[in-house]
Backbone as XML, in Angstrom:
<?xml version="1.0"?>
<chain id="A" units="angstrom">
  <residue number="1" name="UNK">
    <atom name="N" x="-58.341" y="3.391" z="-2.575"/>
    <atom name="CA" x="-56.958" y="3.094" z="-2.342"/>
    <atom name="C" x="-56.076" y="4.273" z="-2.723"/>
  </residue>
  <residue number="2" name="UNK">
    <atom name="N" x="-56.520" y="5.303" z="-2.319"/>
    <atom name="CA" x="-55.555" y="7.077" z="-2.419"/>
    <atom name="C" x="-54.001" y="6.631" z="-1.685"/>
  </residue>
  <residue number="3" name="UNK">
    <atom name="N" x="-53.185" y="6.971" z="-2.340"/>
    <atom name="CA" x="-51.790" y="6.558" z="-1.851"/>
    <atom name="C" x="-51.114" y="5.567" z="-1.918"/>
  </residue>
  <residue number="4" name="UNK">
    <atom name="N" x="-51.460" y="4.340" z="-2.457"/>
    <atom name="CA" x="-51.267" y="2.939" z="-2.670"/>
    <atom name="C" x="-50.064" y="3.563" z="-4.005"/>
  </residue>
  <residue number="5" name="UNK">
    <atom name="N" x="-48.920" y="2.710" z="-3.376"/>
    <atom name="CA" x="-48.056" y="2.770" z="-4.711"/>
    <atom name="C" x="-48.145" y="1.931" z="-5.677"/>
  </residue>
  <residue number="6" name="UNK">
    <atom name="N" x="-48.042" y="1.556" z="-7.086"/>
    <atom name="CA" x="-48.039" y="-0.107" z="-7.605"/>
    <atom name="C" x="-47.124" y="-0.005" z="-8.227"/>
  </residue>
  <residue number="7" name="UNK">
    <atom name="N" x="-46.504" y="-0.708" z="-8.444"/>
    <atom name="CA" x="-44.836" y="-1.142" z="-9.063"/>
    <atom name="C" x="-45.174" y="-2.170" z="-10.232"/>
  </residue>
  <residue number="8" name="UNK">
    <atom name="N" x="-44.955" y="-1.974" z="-10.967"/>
    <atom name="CA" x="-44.574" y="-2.704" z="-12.362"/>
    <atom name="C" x="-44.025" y="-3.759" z="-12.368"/>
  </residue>
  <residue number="9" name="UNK">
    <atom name="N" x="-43.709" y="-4.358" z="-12.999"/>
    <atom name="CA" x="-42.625" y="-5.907" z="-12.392"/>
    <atom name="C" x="-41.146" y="-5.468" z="-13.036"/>
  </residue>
  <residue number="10" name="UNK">
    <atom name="N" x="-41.307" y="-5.018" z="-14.226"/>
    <atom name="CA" x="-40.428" y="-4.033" z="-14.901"/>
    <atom name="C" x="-39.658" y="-2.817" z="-13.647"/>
  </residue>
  <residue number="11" name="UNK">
    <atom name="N" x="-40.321" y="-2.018" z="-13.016"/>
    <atom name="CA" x="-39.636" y="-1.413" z="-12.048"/>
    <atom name="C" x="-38.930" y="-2.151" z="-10.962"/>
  </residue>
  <residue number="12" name="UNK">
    <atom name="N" x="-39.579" y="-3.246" z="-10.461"/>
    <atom name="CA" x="-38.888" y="-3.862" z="-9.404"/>
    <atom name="C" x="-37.912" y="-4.382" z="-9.671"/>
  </residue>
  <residue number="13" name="UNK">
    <atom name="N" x="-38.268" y="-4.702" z="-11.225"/>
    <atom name="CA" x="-36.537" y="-5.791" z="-11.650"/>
    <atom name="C" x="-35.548" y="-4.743" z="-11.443"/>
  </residue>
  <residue number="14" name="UNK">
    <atom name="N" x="-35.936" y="-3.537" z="-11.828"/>
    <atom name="CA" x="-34.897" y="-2.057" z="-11.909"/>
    <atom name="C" x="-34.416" y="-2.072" z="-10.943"/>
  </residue>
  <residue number="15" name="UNK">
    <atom name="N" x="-35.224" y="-1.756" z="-9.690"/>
    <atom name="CA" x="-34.740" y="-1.543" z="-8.443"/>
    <atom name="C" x="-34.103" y="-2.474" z="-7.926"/>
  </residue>
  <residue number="16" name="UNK">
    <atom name="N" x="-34.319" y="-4.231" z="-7.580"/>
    <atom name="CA" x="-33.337" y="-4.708" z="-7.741"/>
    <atom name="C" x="-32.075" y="-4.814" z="-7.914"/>
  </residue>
  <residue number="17" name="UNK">
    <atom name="N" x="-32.415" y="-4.725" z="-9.442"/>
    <atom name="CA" x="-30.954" y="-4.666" z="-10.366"/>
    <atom name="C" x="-30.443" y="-3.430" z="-9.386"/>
  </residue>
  <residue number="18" name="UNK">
    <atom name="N" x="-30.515" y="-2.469" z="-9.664"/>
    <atom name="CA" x="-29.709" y="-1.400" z="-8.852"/>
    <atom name="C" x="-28.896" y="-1.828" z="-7.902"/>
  </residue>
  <residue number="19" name="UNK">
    <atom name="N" x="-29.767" y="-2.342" z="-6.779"/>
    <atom name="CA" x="-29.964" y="-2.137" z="-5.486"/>
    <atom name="C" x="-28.580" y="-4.051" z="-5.051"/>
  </residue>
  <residue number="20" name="UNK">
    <atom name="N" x="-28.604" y="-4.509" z="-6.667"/>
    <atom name="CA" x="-27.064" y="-5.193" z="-6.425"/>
    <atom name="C" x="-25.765" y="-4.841" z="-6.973"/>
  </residue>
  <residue number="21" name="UNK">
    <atom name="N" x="-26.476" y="-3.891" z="-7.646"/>
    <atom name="CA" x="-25.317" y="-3.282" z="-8.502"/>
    <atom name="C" x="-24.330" y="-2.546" z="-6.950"/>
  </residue>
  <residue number="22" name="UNK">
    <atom name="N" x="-25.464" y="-1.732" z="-6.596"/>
    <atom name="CA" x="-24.735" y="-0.447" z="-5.570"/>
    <atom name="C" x="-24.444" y="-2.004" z="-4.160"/>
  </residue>
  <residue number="23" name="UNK">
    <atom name="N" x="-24.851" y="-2.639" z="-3.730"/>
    <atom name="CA" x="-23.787" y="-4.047" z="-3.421"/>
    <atom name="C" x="-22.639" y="-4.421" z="-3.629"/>
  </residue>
  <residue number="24" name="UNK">
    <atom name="N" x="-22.208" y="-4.500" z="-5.351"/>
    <atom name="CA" x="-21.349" y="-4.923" z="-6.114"/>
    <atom name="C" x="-20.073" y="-4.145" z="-6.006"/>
  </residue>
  <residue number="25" name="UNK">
    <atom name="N" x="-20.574" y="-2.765" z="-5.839"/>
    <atom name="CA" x="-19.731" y="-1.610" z="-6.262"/>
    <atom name="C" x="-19.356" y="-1.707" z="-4.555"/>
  </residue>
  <residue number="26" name="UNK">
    <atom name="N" x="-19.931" y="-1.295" z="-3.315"/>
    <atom name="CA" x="-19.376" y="-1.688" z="-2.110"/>
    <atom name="C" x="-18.710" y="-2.479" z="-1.914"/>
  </residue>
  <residue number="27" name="UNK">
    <atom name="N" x="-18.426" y="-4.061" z="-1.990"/>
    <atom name="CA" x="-17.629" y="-4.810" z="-1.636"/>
    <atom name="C" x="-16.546" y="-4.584" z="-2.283"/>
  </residue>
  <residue number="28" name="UNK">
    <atom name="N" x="-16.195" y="-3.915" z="-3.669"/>
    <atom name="CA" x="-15.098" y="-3.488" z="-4.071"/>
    <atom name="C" x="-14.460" y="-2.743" z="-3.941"/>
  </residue>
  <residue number="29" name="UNK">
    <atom name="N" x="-15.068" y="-1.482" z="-3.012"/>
    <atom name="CA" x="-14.461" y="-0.463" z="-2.511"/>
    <atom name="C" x="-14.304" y="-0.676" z="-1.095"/>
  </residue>
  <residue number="30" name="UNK">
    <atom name="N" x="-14.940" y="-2.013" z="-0.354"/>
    <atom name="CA" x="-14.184" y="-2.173" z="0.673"/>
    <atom name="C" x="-12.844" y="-3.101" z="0.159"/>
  </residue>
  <residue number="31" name="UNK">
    <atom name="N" x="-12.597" y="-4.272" z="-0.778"/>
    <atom name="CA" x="-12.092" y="-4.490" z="-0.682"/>
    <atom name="C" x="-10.318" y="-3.757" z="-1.150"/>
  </residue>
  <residue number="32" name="UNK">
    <atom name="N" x="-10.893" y="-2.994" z="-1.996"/>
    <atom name="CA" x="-9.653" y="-1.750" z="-2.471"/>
    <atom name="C" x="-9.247" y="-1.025" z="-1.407"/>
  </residue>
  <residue number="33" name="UNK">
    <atom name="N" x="-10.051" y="-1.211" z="-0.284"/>
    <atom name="CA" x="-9.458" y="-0.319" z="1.128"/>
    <atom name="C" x="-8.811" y="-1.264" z="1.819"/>
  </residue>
  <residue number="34" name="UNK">
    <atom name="N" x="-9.167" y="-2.907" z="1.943"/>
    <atom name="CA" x="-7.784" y="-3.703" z="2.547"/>
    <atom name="C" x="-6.561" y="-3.456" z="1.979"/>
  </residue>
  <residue number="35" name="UNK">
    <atom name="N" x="-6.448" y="-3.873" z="0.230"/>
    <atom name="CA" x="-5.718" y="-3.813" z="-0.488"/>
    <atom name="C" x="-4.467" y="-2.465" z="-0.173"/>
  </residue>
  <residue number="36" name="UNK">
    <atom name="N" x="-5.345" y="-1.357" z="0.253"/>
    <atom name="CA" x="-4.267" y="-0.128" z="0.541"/>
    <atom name="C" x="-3.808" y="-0.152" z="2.007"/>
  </residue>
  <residue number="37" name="UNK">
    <atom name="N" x="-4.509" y="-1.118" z="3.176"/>
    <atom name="CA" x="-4.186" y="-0.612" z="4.290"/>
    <atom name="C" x="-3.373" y="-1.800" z="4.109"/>
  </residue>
  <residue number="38" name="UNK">
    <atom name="N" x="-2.705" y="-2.617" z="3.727"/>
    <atom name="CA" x="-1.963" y="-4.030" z="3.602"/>
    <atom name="C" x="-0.391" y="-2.997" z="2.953"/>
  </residue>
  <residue number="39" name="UNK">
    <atom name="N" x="-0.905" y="-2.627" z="2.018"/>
    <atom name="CA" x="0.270" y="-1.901" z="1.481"/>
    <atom name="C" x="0.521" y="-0.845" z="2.126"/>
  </residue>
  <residue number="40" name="UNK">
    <atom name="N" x="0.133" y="0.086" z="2.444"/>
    <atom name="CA" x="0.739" y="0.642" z="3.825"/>
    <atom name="C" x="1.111" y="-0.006" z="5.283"/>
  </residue>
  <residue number="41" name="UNK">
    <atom name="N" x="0.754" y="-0.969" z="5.358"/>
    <atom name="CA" x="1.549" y="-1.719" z="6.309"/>
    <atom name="C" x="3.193" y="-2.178" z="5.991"/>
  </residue>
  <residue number="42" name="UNK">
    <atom name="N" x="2.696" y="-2.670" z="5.129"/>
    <atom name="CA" x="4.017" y="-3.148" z="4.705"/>
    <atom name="C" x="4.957" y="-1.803" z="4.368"/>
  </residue>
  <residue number="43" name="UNK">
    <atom name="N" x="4.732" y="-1.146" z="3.895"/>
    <atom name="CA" x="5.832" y="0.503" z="3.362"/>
    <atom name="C" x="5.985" y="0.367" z="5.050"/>
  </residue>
  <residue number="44" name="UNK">
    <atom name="N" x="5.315" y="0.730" z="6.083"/>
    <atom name="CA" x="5.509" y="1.457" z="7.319"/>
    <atom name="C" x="6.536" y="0.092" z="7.699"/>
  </residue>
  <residue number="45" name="UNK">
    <atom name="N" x="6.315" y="-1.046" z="7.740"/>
    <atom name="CA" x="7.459" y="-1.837" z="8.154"/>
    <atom name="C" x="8.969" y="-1.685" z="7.876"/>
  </residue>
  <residue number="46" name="UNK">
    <atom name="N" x="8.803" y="-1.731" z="5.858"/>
    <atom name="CA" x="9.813" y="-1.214" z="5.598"/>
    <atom name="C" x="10.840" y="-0.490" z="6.322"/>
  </residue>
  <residue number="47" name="UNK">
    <atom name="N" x="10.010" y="0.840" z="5.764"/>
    <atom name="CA" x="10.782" y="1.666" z="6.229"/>
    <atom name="C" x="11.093" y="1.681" z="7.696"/>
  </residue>
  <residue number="48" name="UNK">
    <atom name="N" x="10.601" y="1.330" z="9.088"/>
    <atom name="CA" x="10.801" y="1.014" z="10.240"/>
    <atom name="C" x="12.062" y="0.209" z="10.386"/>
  </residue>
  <residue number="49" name="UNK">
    <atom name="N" x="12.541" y="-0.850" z="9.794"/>
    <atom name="CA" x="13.581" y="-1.763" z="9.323"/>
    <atom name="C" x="14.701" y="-0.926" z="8.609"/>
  </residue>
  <residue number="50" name="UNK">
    <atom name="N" x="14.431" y="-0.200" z="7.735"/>
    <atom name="CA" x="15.259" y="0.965" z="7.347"/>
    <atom name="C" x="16.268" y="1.910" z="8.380"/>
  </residue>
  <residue number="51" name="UNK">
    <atom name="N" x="15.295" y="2.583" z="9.107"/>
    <atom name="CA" x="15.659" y="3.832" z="10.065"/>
    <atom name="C" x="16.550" y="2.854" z="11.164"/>
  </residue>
  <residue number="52" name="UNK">
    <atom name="N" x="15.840" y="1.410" z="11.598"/>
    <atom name="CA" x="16.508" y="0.717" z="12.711"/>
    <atom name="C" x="17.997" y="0.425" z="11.599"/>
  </residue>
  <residue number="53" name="UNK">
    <atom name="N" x="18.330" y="0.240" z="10.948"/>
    <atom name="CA" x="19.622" y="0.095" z="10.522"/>
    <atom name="C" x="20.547" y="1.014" z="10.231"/>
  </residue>
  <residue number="54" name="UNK">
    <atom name="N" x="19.909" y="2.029" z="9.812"/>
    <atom name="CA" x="20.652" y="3.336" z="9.932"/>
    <atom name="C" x="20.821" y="4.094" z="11.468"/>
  </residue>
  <residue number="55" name="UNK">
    <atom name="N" x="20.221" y="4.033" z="12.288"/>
    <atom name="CA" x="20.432" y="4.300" z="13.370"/>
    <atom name="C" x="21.419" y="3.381" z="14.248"/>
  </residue>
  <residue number="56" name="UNK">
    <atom name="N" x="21.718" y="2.018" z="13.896"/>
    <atom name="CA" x="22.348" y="1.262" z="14.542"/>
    <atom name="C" x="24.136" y="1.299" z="13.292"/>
  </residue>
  <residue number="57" name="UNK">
    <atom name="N" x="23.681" y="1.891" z="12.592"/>
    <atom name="CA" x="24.840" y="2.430" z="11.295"/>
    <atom name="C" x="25.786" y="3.531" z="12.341"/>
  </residue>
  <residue number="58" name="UNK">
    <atom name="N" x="24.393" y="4.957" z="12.225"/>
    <atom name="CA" x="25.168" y="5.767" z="13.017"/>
    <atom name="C" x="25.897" y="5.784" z="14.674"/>
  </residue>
  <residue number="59" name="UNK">
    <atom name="N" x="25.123" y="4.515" z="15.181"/>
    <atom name="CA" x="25.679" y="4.844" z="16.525"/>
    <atom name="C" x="27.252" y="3.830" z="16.543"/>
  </residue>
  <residue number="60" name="UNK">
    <atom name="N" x="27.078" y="2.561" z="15.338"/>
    <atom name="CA" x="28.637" y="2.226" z="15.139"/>
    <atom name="C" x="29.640" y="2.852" z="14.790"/>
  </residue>
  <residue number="61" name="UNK">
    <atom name="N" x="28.891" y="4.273" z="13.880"/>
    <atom name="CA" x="30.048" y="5.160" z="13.201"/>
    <atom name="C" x="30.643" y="6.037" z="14.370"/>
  </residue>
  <residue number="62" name="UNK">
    <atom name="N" x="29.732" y="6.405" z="15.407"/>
    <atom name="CA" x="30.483" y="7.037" z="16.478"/>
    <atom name="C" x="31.280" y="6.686" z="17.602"/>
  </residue>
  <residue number="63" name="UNK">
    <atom name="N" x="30.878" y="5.358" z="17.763"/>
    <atom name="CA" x="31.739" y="4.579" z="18.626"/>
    <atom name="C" x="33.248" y="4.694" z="17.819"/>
  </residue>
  <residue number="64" name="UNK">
    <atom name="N" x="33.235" y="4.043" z="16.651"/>
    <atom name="CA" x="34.364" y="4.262" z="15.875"/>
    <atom name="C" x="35.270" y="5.014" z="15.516"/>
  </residue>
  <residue number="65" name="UNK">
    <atom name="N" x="34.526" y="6.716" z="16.054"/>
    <atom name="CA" x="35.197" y="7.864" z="15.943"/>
    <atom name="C" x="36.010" y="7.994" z="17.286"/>
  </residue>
  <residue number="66" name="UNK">
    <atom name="N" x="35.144" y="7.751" z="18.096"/>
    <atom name="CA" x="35.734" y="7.659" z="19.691"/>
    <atom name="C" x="36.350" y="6.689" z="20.034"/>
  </residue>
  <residue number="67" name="UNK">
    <atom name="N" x="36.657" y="6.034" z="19.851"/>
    <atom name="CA" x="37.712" y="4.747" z="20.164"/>
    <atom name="C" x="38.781" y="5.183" z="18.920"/>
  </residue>
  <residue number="68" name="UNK">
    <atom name="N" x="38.801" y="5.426" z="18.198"/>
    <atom name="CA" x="39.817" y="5.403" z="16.941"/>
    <atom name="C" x="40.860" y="7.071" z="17.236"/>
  </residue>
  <residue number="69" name="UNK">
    <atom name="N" x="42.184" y="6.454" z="17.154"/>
    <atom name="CA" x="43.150" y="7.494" z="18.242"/>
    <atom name="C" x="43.413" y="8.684" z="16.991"/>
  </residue>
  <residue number="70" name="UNK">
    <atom name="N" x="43.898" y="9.289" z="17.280"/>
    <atom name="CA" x="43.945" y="10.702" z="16.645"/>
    <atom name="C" x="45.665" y="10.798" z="16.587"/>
  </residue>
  <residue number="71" name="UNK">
    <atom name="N" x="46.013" y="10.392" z="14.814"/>
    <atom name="CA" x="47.514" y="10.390" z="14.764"/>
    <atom name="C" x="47.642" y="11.548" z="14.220"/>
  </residue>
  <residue number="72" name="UNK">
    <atom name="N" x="47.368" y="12.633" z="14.563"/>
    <atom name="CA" x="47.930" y="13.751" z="14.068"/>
    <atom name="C" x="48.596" y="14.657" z="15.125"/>
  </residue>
  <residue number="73" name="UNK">
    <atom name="N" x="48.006" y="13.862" z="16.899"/>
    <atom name="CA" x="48.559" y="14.419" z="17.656"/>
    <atom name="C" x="50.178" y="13.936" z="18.050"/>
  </residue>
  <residue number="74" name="UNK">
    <atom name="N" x="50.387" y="12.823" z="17.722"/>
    <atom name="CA" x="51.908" y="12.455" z="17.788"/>
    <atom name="C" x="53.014" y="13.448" z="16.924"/>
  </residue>
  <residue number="75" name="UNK">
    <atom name="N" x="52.408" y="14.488" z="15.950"/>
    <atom name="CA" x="53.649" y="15.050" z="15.431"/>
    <atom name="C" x="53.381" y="16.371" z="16.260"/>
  </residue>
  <residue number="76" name="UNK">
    <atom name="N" x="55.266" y="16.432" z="16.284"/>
    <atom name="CA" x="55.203" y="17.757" z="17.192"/>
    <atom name="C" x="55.839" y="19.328" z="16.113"/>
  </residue>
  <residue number="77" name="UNK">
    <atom name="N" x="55.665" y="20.133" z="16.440"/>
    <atom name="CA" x="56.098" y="21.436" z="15.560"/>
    <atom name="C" x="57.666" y="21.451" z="15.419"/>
  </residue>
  <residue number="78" name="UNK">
    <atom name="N" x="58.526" y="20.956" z="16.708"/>
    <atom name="CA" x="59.484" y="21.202" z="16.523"/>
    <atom name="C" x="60.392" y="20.277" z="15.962"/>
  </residue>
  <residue number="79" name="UNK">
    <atom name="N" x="59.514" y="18.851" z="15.247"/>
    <atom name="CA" x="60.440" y="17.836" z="14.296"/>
    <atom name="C" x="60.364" y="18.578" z="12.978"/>
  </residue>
  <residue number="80" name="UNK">
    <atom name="N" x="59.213" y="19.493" z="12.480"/>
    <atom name="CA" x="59.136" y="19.932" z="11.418"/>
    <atom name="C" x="60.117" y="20.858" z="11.052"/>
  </residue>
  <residue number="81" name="UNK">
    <atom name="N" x="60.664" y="21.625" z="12.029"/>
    <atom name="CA" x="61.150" y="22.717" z="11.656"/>
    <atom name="C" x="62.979" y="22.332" z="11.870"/>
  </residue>
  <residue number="82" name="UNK">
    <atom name="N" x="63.046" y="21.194" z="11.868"/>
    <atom name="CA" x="64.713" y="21.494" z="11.856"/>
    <atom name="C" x="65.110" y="20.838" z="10.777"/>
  </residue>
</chain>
């Protein structure tokens, strides 16, 4: 029997054990990768909700500039000077 491996019962428990450990440790590092793509969802919403209000900010502020009359053109030079 040249090449025959034999395992201990002691080794197999090892390997085992390992072999749920490195299991254990995966499902937690997948689940720490929902955990971050959830929270980057949510920041990217955020802020998406953000920019849409400021953009709907700035395009009221310009309407407002353009509709809103310009009283500086009613004075004339020659009420000032007499």
């Amino acid at each position: 029997m040249k090449g025959d491996i034999v395992m201990s019962k002691e080794k197999l428990d090892e390997l085992i054990a390992a072999t749920k450990l490195g299991e254990l440790i995966s499902k937690k590092e997948d689940e720490d990768k929902k955990c971050c793509k959830k929270c980057s969802t949510i920041i990217i919403a955020v802020l998406a909700i953000v920019g849409a209000v400021a953009a709907v900010a700035g395009i009221a502020y310009a309407v407002y500039r353009y509709f809103t009359p310009d009283y500086l053109d009613d004075f004339e030079d020659e009420d000032i000077e007499k």
